[in-house]
C-alpha positions in Angstrom: 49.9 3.5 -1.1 49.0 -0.2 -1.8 47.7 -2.3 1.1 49.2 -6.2 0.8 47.5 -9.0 1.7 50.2 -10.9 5.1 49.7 -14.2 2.4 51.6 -13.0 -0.6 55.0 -12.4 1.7 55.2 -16.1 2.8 58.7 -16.1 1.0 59.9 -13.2 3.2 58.8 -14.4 6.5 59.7 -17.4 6.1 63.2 -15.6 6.0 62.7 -14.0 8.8 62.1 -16.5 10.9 65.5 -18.6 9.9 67.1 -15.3 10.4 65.8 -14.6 13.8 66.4 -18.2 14.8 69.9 -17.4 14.3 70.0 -14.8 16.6 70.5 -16.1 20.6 72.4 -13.0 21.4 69.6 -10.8 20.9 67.3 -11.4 24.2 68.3 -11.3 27.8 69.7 -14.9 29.6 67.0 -14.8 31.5 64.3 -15.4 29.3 63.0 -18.5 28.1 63.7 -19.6 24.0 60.2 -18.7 23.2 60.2 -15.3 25.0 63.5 -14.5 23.6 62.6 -15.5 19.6 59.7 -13.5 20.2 61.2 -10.4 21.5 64.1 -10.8 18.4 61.0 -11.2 15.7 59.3 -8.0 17.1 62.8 -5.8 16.9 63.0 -6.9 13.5 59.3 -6.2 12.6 60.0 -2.4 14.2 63.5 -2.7 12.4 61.8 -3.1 8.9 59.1 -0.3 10.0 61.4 2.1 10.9 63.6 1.4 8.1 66.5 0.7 10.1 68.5 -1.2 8.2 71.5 -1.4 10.6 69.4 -3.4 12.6 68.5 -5.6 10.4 72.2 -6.1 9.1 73.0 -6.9 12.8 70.2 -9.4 13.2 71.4 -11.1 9.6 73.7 -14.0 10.0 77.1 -13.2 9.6 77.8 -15.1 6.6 75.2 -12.7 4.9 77.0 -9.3 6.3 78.4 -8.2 3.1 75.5 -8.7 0.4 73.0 -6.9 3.3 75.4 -4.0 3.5 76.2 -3.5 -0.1 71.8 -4.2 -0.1 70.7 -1.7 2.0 72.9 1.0 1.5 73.0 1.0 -2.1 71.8 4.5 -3.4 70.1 2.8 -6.4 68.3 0.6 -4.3 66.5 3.3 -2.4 66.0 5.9 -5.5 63.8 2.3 -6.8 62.0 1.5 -3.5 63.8 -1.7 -4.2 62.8 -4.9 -2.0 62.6 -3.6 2.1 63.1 0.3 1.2 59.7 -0.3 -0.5 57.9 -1.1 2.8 55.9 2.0 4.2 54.7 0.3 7.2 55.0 -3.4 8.8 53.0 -4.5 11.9 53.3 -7.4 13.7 50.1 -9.1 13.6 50.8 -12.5 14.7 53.6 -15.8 16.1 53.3 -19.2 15.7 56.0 -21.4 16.4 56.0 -24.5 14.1 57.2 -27.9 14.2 60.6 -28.2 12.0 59.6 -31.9 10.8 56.6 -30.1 8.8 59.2 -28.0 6.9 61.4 -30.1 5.0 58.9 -31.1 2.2 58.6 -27.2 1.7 61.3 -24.7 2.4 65.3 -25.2 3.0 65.0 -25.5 5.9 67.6 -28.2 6.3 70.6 -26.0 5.3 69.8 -24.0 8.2 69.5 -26.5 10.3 72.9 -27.5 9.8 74.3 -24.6 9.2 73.1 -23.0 12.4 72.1 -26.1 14.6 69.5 -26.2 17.0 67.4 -23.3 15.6 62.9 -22.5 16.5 61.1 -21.7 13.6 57.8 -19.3 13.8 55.5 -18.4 11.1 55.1 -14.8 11.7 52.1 -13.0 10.3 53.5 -8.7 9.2 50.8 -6.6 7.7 52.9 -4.5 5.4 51.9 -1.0 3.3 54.2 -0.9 0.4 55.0 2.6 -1.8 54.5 -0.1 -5.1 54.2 -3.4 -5.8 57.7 -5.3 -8.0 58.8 -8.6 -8.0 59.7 -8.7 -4.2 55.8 -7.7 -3.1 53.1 -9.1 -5.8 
């Protein structure tokens, strides 16, 4: 099994992180923003190492349900180690929360934001062991 580098998955944490952002019902009231976007990003880290994909679909925004369903249970995707069924492993290797002004000039960030409102955005370093490289994990 191929070893990736955390830099070539930009694209897919970046994800991640809009994803979790979207996610308030995931942590405990009591907790601050930061504790609970951190405790969501680790469930989906384990999520995506266990290969539990119902998780994942239940972290997903709703507006996404469908195409994550039809994604993750599709036969065909799994036979070809397709996109997330390819990942062997994924540890969580590190948080930073970032400052939504510096993402504009690079990401979409602006359709989540209002799409979702008020959302905290974390770079979010996952060491990941793939079965094979494709176009999802260069």
């Amino acid at each position: 099994m191929k070893k990736i580098n955390v830099k070539n998955f930009i694209a897919l944490l970046m994800t991640v992180l809009l994803i979790v952002g979207c996610i308030p019902s995931m942590a405990l009231a009591a907790e601050t923003p930061s504790a609970q976007a951190g405790n969501a990003i680790l469930k989906y880290v384990d999520a995506i190492n266990d290969n539990d994909w119902d998780t994942i679909i239940r972290m997903s925004p709703e507006d996404e349900y469908q195409e994550n369903v039809s994604f993750y249970n599709s036969e065909k995707n799994k036979e070809k180690n397709v996109g997330f069924h390819a990942i062997t492993s994924a540890v969580l290797c590190s948080i930073d929360e970032l400052n939504q002004n510096d993402l504009y000039d690079y990401t979409n960030a602006e359709y989540y934001f209002d799409t979702y409102g008020d959302l905290k955005l974390y770079l979010v370093g996952v060491d990941l062991t793939l079965q094979k490289e494709s176009k999802y994990f260069l």
